[in-house]
N, C-alpha and C positions, 0 to 999 in steps of 0.2 A: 465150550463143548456144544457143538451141535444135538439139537434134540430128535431123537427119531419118534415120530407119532404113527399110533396104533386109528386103527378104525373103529367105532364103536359098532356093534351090530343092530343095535337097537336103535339109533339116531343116522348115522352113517356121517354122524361127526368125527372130529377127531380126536382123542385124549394121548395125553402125550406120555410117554414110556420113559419115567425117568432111571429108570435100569439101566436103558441101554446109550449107550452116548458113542458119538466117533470122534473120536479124538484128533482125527485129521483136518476135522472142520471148523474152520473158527464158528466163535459162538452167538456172532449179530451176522445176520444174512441181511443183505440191504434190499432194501424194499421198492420195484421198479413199475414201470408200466407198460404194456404194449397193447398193440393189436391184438383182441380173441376171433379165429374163425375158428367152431363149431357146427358140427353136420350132425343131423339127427335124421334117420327114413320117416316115410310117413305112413310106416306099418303100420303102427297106433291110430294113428288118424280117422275122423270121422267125416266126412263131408254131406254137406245136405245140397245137391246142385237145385233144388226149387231156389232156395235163399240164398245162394253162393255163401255160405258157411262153412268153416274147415275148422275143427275143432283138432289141434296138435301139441305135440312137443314141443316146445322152445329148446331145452334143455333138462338135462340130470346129473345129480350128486354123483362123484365115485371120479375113478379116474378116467381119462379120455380112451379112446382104443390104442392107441400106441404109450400111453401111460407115462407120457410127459407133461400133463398135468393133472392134476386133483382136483375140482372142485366139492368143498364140505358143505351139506344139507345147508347147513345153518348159514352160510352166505348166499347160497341161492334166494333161500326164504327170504330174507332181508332184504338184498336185493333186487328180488322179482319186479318189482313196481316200472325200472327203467326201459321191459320192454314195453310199455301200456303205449297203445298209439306208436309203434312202431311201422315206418312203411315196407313195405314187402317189393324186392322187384323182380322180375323176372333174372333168375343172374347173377351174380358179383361182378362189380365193373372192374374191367380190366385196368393194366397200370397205368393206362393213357386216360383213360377214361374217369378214372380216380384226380389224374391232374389236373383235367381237361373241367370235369365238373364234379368236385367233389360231395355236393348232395343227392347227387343220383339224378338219373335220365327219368322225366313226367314218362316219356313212351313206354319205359320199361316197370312203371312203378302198377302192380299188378293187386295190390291187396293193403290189406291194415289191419295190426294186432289190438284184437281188443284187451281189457282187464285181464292182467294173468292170475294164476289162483296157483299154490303149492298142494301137491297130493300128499296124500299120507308115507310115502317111498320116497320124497323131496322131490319129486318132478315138478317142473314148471309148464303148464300147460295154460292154452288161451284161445277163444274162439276168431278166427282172422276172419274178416268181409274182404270178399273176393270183388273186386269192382269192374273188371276189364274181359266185358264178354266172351270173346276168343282165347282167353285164355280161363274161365268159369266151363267151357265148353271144353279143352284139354282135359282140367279134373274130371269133369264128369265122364268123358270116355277114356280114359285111363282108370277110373273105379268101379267102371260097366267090365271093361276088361280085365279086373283083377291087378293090374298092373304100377296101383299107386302107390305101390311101395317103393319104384323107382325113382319115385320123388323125392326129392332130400331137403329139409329143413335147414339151412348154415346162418349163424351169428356171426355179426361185425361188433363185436362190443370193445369197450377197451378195459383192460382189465388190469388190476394191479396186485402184487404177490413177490413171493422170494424163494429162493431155491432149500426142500427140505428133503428129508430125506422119511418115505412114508412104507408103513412094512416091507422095510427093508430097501427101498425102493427110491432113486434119488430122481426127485420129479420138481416141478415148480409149484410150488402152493399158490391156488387163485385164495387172496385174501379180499377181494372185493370186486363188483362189478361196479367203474363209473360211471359210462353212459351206453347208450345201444343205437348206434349208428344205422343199421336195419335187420331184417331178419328176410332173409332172399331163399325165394324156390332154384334149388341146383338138382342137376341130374349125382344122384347117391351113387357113389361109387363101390362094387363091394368091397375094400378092404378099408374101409369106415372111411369118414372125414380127414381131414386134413385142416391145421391149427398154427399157428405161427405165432403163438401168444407164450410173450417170455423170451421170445426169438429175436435173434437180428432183424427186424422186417424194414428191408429196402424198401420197397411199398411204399412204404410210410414215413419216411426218412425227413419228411416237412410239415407231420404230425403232430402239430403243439401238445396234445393231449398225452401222448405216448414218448415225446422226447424229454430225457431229462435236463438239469438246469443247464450241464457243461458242455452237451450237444445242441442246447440252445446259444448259447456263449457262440459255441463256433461257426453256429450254420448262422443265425439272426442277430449279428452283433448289434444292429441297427432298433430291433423291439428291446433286447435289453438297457439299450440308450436311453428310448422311449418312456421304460418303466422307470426305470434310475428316478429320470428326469421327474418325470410323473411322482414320483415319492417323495421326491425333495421338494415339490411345490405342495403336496399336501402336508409334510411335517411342516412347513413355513404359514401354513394356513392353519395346523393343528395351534401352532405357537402364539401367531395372532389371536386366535381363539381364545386360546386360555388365558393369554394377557386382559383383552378386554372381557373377560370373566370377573379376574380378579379386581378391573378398573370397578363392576357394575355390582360386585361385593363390599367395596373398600363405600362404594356409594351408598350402598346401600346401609352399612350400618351406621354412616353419619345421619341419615336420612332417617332410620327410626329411632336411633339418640334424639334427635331434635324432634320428633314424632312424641317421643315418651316426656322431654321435658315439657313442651308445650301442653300437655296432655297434662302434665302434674301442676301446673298452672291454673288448667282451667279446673282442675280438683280442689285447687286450695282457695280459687277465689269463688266457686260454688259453696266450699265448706263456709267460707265468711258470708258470704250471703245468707245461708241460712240459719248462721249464729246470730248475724245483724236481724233476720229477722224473726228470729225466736226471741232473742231479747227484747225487741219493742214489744211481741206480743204481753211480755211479761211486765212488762213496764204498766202497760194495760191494764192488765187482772188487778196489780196491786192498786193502779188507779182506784179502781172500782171498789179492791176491799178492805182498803182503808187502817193496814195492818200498822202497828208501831214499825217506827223505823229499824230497831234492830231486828225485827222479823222480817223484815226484808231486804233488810243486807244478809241474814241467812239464807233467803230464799233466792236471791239474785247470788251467792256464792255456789247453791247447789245445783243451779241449772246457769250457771255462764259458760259451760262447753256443749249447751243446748241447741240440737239443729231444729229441733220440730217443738211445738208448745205442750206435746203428750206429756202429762203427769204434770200440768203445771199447777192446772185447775184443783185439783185433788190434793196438791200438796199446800195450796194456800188456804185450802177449805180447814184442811185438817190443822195448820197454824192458828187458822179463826177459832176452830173448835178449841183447842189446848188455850186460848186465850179464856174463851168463855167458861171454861172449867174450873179456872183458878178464882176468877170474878162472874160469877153466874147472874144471868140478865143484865149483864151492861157490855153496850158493844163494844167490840175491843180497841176503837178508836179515842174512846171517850176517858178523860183524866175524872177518876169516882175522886169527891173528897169528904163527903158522907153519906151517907144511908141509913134509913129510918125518921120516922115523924114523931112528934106527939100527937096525942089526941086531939088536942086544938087546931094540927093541921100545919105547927110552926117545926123548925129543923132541931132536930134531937144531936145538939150537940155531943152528949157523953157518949152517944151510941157509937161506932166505926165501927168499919171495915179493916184489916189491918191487909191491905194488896199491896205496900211495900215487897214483902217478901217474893210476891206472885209475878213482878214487875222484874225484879233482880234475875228471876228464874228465868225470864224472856232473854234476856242481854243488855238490860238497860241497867246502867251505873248508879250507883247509891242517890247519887245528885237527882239522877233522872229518873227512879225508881216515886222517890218520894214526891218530886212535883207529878207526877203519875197517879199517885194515891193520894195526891190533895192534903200531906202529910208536910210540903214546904212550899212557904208562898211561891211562884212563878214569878221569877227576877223578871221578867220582860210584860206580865201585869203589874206588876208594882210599879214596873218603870212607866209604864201608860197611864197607872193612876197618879203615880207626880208630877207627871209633865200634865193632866187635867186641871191637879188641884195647884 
């Protein structure tokens, strides 16, 4: 079902009536492009001839005067931008003229659209600089005489749209304006402008911009070759691409595999380094404090996954101290095997200490507990004293 669209009054867009449907119409209208020629007078217009300034209409929303096209507010607004820096020429080149030189004659090129700006009604207006003496000097006595309304503002735009049907009314819908070819001074004719957009336009019949694909097919078999061609050498280059991508990934992750192994190398042989040398430091300390052997084999078991010497010093102190606690005033290196005097000065035999017990509490064996506390001769003195005597 074709949709008939209503006008909005408030916007003078378009909102679409779905009440009403024509059932005659298929319901995708295909979407094409041609040539826009538009004719506006320059009733509106302001001109300053000191400045050569002409402040005009480009165009407006609504339908055209013969009302085979519509354009809605809201695609003008949007886009306004393509007439900025439009050149002006004296004229529409004719058909030969068009062939002959399709960007327009320098002689005839009269003027230049500056910034356009939309009004609050969606007109598109814009101040043009008049550049071409002789013809600054036309407007200005055609606006001394009253008479510049006979001037007419016309677009060459190309425009693109599809055929609707709009209060009630079956016209072309402009759905966008692509580019703006010029905006040229014509003598206004009065029974409005004249437009060709949406039209067969012979004219334009070698139009890239305005021809579709299968009128391209026919007229330029030769550019579609071109292109073809052209696409099958960038997908063969899109494909190279992505191959040596995947070559410079598949690299890449062996490259930080061997990155991370090495790296976990130089971690594990830093970790030994600094157990290697925590442990000498400790080797060290014990040098110096002279602890029993089994308190240093406790002492070397709690710090052998030691990377730094922190807490070593403090933990050996405190084993010195737990020594001297048990046997008070005698260093803890020293094997006691009595304590106490007589008064004479000579050694109080019956007197002891009994640091067996205190020795066994350290980790030292009955064996060694006792030669410890001077409680069993030392096999290895006694062996020194029969090998003397």
């Amino acid at each position: 079902m074709a949709v008939k669209y209503l006008v909005s009054d408030k916007t003078g867009d378009l909102v679409p009536d779905d009440s009403a449907a024509d059932a005659s119409q298929d319901a995708s209208q295909e979407s094409h492009r041609a040539m826009c020629r538009e004719t506006l007078p320059l009733s509106e217009a302001g001109y300053d001839a000191k400045n050569g300034k002409l402040t005009m209409t480009i165009i407006q929303p609504g339908f055209n005067t013969g009302k085979s096209r519509y354009y809605p507010a809201s695609v003008l607004k949007r886009d306004a931008p393509i007439f900025e820096g439009a050149k002006m020429f004296s004229d529409h080149q004719t058909e030969a003229e068009n062939k002959a030189r399709p960007e327009g004659s320098v002689n005839k090129w009269v003027a230049s659209v500056g910034k356009p700006w939309v009004e609050n009604d969606g007109r598109v207006r814009a101040i043009a600089t008049v550049i071409d003496p002789p013809f600054k000097e036309k407007l200005a006595t055609l606006q001394t005489a009253g008479l510049l309304h006979e001037m007419g503002i016309s677009i060459r735009a190309v425009g693109q749209g599809s055929e609707a049907k709009i209060e009630g009314q079956k016209t072309n819908l402009v759905e966008g304006l692509v580019a703006a070819r010029s905006v040229d001074f014509v003598t206004f004719p009065g029974a409005g402008g004249h437009c060709e957009v949406f039209e067969s336009d012979r004219n334009d019949e070698n139009d890239v911009d305005v021809l579709s694909l299968q009128q391209l097919q026919e007229r330029r078999p030769d550019l579609i070759a071109i292109v073809e061609s052209h696409h099958r050498e960038e997908l063969n280059r899109l494909k190279t691409l992505e191959q040596q991508l995947q070559e410079a990934q598949a690299a890449k992750s062996v490259a930080e595999a061997k990155a991370a192994d090495l790296q976990k190398q130089v971690t594990e042989a830093e970790a030994v380094q600094k157990k290697s040398a925590a442990a000498g430091e400790l080797t060290q300390l014990l040098t110096e404090a002279k602890l029993p052997k089994p308190a240093e084999d406790r002492l070397r078991k709690q710090f052998s996954e030691a990377k730094t010497s922190d807490g070593m010093k403090a933990a050996i102190a405190a084993e010195g101290d737990y020594i001297k606690a048990i046997a008070p005033g005698v260093p803890s290196a020293t094997k006691v095997t009595r304590m106490g005097t007589k008064a004479n000065g000579t050694e109080e035999a019956s007197k002891e200490v009994d640091l067996t017990a205190g020795f066994r509490r350290l980790g030292l064996s009955e064996s060694e507990a006792e030669i410890a506390a001077g409680t069993q001769p030392d096999r290895r003195r006694h062996a020194v004293n029969s090998e003397r005597r």
